[in-house]
py3Dmol code that shows the C-alpha trace and the ligand (Angstrom):
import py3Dmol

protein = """\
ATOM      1  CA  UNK A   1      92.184  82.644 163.287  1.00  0.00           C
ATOM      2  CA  UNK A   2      92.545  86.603 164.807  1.00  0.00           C
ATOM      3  CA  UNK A   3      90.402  88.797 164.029  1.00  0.00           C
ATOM      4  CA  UNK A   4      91.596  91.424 162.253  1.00  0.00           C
ATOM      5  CA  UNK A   5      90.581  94.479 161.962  1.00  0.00           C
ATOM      6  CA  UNK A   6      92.227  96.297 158.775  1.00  0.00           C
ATOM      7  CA  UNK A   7      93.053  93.157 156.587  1.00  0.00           C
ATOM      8  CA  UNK A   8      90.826  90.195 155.154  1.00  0.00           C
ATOM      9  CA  UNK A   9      92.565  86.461 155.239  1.00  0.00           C
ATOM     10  CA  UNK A  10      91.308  83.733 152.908  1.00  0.00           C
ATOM     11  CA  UNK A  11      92.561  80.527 151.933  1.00  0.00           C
ATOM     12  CA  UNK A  12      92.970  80.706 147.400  1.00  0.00           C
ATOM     13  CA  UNK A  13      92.808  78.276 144.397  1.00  0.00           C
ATOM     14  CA  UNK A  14      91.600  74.718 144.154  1.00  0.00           C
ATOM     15  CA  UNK A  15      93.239  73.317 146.883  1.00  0.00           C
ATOM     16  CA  UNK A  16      92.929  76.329 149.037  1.00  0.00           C
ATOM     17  CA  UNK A  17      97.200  76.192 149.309  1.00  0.00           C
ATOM     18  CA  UNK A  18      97.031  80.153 148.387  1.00  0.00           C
ATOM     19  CA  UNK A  19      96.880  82.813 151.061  1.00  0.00           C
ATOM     20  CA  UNK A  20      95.301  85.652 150.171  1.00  0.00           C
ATOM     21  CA  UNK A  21      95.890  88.776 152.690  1.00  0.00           C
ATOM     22  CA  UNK A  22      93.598  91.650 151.214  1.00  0.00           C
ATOM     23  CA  UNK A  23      94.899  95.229 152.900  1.00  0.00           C
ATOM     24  CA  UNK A  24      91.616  96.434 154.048  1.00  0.00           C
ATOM     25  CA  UNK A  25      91.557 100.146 155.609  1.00  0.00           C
ATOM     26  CA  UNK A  26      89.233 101.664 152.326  1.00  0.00           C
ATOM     27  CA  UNK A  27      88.561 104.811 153.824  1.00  0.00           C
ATOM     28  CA  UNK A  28      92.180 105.525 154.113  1.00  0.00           C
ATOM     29  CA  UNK A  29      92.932 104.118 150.517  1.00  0.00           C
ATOM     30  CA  UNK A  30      94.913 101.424 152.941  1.00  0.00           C
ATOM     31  CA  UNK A  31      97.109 103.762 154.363  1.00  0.00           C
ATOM     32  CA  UNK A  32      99.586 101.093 156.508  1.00  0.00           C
ATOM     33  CA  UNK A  33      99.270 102.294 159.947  1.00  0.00           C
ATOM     34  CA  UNK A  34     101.139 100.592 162.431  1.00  0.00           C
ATOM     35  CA  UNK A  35      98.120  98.459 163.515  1.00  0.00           C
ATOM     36  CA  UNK A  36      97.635  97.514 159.732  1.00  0.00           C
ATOM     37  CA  UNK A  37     101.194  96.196 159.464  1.00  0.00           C
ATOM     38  CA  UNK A  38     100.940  94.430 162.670  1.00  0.00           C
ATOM     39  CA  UNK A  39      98.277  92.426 161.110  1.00  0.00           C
ATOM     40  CA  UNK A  40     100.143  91.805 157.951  1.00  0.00           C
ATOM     41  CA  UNK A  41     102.804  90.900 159.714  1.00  0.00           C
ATOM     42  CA  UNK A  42     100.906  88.180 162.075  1.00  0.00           C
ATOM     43  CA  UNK A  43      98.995  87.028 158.982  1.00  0.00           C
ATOM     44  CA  UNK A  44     102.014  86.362 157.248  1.00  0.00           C
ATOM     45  CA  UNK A  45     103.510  84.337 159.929  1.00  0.00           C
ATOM     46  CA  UNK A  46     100.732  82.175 160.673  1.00  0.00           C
ATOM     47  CA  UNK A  47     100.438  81.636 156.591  1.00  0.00           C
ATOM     48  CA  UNK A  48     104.562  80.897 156.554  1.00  0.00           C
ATOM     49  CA  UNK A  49     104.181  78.250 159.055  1.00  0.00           C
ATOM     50  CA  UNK A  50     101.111  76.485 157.628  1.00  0.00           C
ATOM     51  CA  UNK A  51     101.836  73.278 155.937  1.00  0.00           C
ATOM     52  CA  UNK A  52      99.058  73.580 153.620  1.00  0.00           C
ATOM     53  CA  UNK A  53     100.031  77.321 151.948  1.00  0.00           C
ATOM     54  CA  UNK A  54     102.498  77.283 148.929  1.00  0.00           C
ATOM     55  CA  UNK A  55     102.471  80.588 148.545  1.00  0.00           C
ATOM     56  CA  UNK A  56     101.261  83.986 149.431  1.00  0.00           C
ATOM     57  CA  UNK A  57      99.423  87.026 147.915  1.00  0.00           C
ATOM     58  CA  UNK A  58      99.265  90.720 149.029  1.00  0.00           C
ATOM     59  CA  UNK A  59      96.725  92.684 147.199  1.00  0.00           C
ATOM     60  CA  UNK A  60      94.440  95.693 148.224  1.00  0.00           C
ATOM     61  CA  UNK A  61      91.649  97.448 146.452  1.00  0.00           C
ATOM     62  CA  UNK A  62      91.252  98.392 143.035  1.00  0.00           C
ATOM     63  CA  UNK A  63      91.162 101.794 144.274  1.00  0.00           C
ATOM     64  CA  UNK A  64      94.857 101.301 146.195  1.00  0.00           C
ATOM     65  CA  UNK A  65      97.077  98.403 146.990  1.00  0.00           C
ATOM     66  CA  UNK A  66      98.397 100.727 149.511  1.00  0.00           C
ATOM     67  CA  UNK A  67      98.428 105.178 149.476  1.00  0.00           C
ATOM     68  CA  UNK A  68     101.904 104.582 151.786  1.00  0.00           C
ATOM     69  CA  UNK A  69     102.373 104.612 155.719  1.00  0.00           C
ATOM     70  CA  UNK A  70     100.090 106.894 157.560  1.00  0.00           C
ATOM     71  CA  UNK A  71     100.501 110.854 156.950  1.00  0.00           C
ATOM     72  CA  UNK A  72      97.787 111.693 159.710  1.00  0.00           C
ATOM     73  CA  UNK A  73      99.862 108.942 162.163  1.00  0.00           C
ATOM     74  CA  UNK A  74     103.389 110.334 161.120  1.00  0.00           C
ATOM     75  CA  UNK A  75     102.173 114.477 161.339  1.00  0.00           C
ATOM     76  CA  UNK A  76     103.418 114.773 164.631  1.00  0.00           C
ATOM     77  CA  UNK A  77     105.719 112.530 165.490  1.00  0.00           C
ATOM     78  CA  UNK A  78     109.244 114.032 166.301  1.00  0.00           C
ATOM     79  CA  UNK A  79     112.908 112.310 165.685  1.00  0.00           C
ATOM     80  CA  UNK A  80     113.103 110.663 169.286  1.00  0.00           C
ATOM     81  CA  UNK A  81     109.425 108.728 168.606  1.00  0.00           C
ATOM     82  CA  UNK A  82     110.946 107.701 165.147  1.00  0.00           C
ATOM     83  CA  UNK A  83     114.264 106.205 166.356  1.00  0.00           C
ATOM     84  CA  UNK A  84     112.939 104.906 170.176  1.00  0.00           C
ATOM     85  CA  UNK A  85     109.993 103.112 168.694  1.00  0.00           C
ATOM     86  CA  UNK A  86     112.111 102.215 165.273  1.00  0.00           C
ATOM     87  CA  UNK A  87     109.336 103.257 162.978  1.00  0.00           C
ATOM     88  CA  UNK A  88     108.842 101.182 160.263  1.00  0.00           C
ATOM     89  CA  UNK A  89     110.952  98.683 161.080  1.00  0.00           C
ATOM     90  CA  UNK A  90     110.257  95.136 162.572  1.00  0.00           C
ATOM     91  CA  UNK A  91     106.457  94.465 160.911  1.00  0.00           C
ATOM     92  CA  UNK A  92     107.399  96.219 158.100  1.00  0.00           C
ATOM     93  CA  UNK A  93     110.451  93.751 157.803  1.00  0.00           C
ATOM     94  CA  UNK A  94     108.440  90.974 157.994  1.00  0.00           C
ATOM     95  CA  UNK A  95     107.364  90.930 154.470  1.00  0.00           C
ATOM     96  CA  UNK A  96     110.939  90.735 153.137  1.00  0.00           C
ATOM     97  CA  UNK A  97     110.946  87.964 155.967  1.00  0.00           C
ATOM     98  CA  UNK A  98     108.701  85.190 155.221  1.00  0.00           C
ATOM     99  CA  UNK A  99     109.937  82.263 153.426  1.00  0.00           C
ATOM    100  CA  UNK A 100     107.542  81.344 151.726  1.00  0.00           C
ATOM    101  CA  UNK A 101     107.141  82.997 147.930  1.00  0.00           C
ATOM    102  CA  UNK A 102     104.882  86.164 148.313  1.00  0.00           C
ATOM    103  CA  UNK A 103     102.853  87.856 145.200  1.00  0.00           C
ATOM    104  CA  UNK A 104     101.784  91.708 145.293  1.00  0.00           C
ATOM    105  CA  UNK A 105      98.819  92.158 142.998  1.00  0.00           C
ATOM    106  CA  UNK A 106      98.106  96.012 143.076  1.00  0.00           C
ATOM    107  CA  UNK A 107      95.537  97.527 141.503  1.00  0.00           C
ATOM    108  CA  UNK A 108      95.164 101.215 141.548  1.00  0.00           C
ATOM    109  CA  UNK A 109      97.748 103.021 144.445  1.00  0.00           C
ATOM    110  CA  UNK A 110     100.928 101.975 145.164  1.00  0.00           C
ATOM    111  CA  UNK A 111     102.606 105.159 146.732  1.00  0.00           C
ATOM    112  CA  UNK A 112     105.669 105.459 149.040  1.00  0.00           C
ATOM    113  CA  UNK A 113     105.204 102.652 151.718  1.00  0.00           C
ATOM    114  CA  UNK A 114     102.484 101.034 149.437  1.00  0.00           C
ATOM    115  CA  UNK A 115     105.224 100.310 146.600  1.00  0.00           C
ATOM    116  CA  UNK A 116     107.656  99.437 148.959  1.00  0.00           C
ATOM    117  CA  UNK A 117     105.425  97.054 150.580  1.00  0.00           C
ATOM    118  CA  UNK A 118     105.159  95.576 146.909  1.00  0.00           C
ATOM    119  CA  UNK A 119     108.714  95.866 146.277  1.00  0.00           C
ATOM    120  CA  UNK A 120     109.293  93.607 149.267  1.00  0.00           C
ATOM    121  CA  UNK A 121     107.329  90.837 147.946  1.00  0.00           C
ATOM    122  CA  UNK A 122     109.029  88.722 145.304  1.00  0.00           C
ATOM    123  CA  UNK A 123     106.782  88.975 142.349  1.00  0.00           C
ATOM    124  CA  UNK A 124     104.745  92.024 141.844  1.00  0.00           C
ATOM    125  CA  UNK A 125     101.735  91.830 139.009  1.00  0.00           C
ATOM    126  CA  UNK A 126      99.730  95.414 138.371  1.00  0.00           C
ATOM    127  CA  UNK A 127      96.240  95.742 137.208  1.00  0.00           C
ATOM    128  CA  UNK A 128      95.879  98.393 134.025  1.00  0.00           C
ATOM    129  CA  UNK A 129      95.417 101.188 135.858  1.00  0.00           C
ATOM    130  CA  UNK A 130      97.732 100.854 138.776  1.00  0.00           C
ATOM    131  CA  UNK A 131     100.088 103.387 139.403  1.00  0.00           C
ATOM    132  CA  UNK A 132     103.448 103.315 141.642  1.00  0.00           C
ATOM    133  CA  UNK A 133     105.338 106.028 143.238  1.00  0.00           C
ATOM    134  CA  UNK A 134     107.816 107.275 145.800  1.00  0.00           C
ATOM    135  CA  UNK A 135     105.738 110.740 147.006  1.00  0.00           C
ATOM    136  CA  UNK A 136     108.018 110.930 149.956  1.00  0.00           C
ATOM    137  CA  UNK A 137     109.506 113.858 148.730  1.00  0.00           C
ATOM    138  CA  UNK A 138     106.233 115.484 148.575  1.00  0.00           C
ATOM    139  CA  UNK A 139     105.446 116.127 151.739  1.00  0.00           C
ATOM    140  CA  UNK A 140     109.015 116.794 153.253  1.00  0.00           C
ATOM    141  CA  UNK A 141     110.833 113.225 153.948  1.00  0.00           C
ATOM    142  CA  UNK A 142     112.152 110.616 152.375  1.00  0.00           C
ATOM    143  CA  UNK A 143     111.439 107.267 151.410  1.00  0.00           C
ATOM    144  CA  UNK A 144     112.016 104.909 154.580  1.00  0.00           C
ATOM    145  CA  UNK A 145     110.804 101.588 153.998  1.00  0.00           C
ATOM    146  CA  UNK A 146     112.886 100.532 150.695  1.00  0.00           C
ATOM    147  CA  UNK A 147     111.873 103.056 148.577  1.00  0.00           C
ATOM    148  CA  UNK A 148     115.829 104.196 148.117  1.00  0.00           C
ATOM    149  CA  UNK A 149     117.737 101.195 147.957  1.00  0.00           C
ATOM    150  CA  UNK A 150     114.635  98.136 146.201  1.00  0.00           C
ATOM    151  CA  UNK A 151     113.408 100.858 143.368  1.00  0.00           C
ATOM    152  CA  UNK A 152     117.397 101.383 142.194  1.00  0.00           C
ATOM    153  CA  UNK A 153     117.293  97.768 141.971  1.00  0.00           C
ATOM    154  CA  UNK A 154     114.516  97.113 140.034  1.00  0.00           C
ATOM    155  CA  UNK A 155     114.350  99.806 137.231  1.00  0.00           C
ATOM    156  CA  UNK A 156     117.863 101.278 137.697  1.00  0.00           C
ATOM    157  CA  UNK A 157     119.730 104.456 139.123  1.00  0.00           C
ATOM    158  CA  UNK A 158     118.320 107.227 136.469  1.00  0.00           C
ATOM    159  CA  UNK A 159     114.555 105.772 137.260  1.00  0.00           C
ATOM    160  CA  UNK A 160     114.691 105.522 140.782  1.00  0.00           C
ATOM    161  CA  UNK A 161     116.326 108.790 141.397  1.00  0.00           C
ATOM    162  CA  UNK A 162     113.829 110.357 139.215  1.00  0.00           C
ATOM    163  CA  UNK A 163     110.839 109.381 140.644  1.00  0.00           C
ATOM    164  CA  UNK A 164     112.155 109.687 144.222  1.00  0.00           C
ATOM    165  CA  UNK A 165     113.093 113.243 143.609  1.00  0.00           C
ATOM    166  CA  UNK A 166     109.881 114.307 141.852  1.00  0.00           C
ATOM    167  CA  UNK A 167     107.588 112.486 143.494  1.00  0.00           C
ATOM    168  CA  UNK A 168     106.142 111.218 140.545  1.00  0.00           C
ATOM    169  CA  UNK A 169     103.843 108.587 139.802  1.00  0.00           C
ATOM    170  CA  UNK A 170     104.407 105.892 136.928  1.00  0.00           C
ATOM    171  CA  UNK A 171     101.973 104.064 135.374  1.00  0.00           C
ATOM    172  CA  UNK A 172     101.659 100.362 135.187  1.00  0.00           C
ATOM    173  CA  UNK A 173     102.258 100.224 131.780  1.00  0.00           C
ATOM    174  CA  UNK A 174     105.899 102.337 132.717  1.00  0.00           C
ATOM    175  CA  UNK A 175     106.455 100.008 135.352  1.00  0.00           C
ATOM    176  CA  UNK A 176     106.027  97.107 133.432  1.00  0.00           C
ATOM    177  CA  UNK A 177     108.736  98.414 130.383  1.00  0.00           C
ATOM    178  CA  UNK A 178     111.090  99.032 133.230  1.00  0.00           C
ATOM    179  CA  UNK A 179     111.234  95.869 135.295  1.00  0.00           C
ATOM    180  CA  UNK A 180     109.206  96.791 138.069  1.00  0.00           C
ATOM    181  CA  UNK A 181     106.272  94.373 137.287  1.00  0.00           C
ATOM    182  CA  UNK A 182     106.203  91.156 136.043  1.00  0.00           C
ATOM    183  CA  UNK A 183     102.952  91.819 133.886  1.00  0.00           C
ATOM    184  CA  UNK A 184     100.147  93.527 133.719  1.00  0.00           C
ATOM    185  CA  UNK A 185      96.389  92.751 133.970  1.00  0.00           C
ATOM    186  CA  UNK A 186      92.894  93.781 133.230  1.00  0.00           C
ATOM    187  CA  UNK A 187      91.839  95.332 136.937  1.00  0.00           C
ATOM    188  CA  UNK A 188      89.178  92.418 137.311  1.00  0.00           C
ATOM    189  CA  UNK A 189      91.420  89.370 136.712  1.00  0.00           C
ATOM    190  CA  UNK A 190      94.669  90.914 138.234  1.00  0.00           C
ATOM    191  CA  UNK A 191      93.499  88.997 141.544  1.00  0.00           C
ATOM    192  CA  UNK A 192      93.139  85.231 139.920  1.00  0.00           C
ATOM    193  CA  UNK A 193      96.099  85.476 138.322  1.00  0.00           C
ATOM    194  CA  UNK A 194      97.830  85.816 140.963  1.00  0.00           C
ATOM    195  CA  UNK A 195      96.226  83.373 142.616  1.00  0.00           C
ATOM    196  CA  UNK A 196      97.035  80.643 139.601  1.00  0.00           C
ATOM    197  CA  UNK A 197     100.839  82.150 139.605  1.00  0.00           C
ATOM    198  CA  UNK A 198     100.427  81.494 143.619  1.00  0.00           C
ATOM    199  CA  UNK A 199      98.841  77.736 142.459  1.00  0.00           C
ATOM    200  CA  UNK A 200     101.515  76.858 140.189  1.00  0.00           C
ATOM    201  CA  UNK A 201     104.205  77.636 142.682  1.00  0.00           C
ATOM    202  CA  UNK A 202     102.761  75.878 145.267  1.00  0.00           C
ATOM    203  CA  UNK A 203     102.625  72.646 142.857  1.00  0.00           C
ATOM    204  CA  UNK A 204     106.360  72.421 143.812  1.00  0.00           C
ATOM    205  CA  UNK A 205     108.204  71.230 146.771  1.00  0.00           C
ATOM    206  CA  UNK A 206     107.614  74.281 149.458  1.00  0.00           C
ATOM    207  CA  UNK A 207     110.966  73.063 150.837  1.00  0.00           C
ATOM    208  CA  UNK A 208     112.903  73.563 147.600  1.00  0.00           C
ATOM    209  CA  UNK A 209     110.860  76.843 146.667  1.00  0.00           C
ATOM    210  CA  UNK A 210     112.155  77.971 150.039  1.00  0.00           C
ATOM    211  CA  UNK A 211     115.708  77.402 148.701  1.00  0.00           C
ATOM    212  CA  UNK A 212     114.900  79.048 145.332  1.00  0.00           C
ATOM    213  CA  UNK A 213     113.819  82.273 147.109  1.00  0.00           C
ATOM    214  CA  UNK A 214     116.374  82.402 149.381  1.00  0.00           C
ATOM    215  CA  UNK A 215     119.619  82.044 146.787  1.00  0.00           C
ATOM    216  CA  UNK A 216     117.815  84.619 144.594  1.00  0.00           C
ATOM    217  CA  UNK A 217     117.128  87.188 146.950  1.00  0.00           C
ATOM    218  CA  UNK A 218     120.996  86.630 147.866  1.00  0.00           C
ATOM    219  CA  UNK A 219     121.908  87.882 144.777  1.00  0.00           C
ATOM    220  CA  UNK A 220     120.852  91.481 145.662  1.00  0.00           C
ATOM    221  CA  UNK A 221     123.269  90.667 149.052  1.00  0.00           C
ATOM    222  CA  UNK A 222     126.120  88.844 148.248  1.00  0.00           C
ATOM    223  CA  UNK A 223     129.002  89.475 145.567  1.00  0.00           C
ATOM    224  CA  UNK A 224     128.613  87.460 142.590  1.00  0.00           C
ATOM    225  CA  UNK A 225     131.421  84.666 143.668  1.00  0.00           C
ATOM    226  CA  UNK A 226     129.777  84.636 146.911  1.00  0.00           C
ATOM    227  CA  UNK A 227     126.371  84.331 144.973  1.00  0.00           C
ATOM    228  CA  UNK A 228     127.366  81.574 142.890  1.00  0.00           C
ATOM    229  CA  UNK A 229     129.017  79.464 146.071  1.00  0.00           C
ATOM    230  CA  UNK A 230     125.894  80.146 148.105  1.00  0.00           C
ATOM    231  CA  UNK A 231     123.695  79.095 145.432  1.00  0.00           C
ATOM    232  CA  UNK A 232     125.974  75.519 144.252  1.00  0.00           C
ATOM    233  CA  UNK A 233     125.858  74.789 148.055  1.00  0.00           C
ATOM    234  CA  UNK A 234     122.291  75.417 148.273  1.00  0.00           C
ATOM    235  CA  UNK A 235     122.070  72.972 145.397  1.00  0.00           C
ATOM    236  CA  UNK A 236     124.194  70.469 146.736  1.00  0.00           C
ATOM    237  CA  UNK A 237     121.324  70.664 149.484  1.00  0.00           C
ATOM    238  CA  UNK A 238     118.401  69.676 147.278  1.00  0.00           C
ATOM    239  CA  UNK A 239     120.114  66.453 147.235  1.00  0.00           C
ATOM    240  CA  UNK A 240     119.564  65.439 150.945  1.00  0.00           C
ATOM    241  CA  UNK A 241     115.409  66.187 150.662  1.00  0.00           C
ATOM    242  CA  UNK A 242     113.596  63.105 149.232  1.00  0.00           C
ATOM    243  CA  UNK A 243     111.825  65.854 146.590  1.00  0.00           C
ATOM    244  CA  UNK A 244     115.029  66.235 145.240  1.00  0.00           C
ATOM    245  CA  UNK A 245     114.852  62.631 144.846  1.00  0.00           C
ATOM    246  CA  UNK A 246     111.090  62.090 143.572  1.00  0.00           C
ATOM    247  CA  UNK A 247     111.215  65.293 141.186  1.00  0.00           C
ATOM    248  CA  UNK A 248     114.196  63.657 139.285  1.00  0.00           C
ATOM    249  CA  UNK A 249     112.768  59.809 139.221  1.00  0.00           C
ATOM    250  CA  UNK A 250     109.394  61.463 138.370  1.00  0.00           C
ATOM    251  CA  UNK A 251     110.663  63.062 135.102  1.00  0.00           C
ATOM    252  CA  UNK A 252     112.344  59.375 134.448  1.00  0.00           C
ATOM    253  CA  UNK A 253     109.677  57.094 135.218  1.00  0.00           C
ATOM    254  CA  UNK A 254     107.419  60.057 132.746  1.00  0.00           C
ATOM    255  CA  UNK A 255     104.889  60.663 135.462  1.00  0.00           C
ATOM    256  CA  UNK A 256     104.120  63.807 137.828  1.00  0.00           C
ATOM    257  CA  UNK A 257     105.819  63.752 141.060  1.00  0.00           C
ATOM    258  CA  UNK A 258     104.372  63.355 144.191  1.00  0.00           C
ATOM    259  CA  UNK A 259     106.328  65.716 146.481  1.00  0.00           C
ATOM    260  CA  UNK A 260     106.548  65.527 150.435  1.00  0.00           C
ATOM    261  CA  UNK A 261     107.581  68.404 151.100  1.00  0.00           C
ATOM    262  CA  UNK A 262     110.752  66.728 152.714  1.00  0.00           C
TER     263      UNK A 262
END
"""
ligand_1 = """\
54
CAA
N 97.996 108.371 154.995
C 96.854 108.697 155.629
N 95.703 108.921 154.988
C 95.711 108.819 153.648
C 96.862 108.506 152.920
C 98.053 108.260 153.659
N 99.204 107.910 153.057
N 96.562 108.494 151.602
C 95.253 108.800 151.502
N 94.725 109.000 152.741
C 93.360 109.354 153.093
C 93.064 110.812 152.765
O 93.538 111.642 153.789
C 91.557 110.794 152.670
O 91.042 110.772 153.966
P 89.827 111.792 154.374
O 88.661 111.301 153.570
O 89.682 111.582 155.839
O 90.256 113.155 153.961
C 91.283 109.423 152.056
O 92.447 108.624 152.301
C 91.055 109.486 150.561
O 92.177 110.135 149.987
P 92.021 111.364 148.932
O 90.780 112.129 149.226
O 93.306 112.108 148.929
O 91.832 110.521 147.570
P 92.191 111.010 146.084
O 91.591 109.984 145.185
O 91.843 112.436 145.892
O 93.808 110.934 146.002
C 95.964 109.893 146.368
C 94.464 109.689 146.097
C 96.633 110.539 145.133
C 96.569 108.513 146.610
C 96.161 110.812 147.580
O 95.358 110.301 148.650
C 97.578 110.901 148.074
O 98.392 111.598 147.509
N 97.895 110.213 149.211
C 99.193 110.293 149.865
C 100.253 109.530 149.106
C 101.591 109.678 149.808
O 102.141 110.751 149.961
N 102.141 108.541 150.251
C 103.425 108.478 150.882
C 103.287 108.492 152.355
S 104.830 108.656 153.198
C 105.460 107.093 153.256
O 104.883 106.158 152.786
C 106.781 106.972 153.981
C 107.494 105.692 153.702
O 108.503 105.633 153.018
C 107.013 104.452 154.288
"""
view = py3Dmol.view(width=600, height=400)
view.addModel(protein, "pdb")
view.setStyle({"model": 0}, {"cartoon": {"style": "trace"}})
view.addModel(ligand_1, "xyz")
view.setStyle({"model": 1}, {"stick": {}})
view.zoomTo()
view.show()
């Protein structure tokens, strides 16, 4: 494996078919420098493409899942290093990227590139005290990885505009009434359950849960009738993998099925 230098990478649950990719830059409460996000990015890949990983988890401390992209990196940067080097763009990407599912369990700060890190991932669990926020505004720009278009999404136009134009933070117990999290967890167990959640998606066929992911996340593309014919043709699909196949004879037959991943 590389070794990194600002993120951990284990191997989760009782078959091990959970990555775990811990953000690991504590004195900078895992501010995502470009270096950081290269690693995510690389650590994500190499998880995507092994055959024993189901599914993927993103946390950080319980201090901060992530205080946003770098304000000491960004200070002095000017428009033409922005738009020649594409800032945040292509590891950023990456997390809305990888096929496989991907779970952000944050604990403590998830502010301006840190919740829009979280809001690329497609299931986000908070610990108690975790609080998410588009700060941008704060200190003179704007939300430029997500923060804009994923937060409308998720809690709505009145929300989103609200907290990108104050700067406000929420709290997890805010972003769990509005939609933004899935649920919420005592700060010392967010991590496992993510993990199980990670475990009991990786129970099904990876080549199906691919499919899953991908007609969903569709849905925030594609017009609904374009939605729906994407997703029936998608499911028409499922019938040439032999999963398809086992999962269905498996229910008859009144045992678990044995899945191939093909
Ligand atoms: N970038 C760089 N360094 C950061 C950072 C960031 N986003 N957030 C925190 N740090 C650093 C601090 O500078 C400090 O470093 P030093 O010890 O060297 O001074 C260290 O982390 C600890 O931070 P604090 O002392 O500030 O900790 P705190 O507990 O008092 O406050 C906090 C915590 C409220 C999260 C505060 O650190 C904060 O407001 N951070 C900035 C949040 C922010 O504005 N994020 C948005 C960034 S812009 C962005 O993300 C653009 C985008 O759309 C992608």
């Amino acid at each position: 494996a590389p070794a990194y230098k600002h993120i951990l990478i284990e191997k989760k649950g009782e078959v091990g078919n959970v990555g775990l990719i811990t953000l690991n830059r504590p004195k900078a409460l895992n501010a995502l420098c470009d270096a950081l996000m290269q690693e995510v990015q690389q650590a994500l890949e190499d998880f995507d493409s092994d055959p024993s990983i189901g599914a993927i988890v993103l946390t950080g401390s319980e201090k901060a899942f992530a205080a946003g992209a770098d304000i000491k990196d960004m200070q002095n940067k000017g428009f033409i290093d922005c738009f020649g080097g594409n800032f945040l763009s292509t590891s950023w990407d990456s997390v809305s990227k990888v096929k496989k599912p991907t779970i952000a369990a944050v604990n403590g700060y998830a502010l301006g590139g840190g919740c829009e890190v979280a809001m690329m991932c497609d299931i986000i669990l908070a610990g108690e005290k975790a609080k998410f926020g588009q700060p941008e505004i704060i200190i003179g720009t704007i939300p430029g990885a997500g923060g804009t278009q994923r937060l409308v999404k998720a809690i709505g136009k009145s929300r989103a505009m609200q907290m990108c134009l104050t700067g406000d933070m929420i709290t997890a117990q805010q972003a769990n009434a509005w939609g933004l999290v899935s649920s919420v967890h005592p700060p010392d167990q967010l991590l496992d359950e993510a993990i199980r959640l990670g475990e009991k998606i990786s129970q099904h066929s990876k080549v199906i849960v691919a499919m899953c992911k991908e007609s969903v996340n569709n849905s925030f593309e594609l017009p609904l009738s374009e939605g729906l014919h994407f997703e029936k043709r998608l499911f028409h699909c499922t019938f040439a993998t032999k999963d398809r196949r086992e999962g269905m004879t498996a229910f008859v037959e009144k045992r678990k099925p044995n899945f191939t991943d093909s």
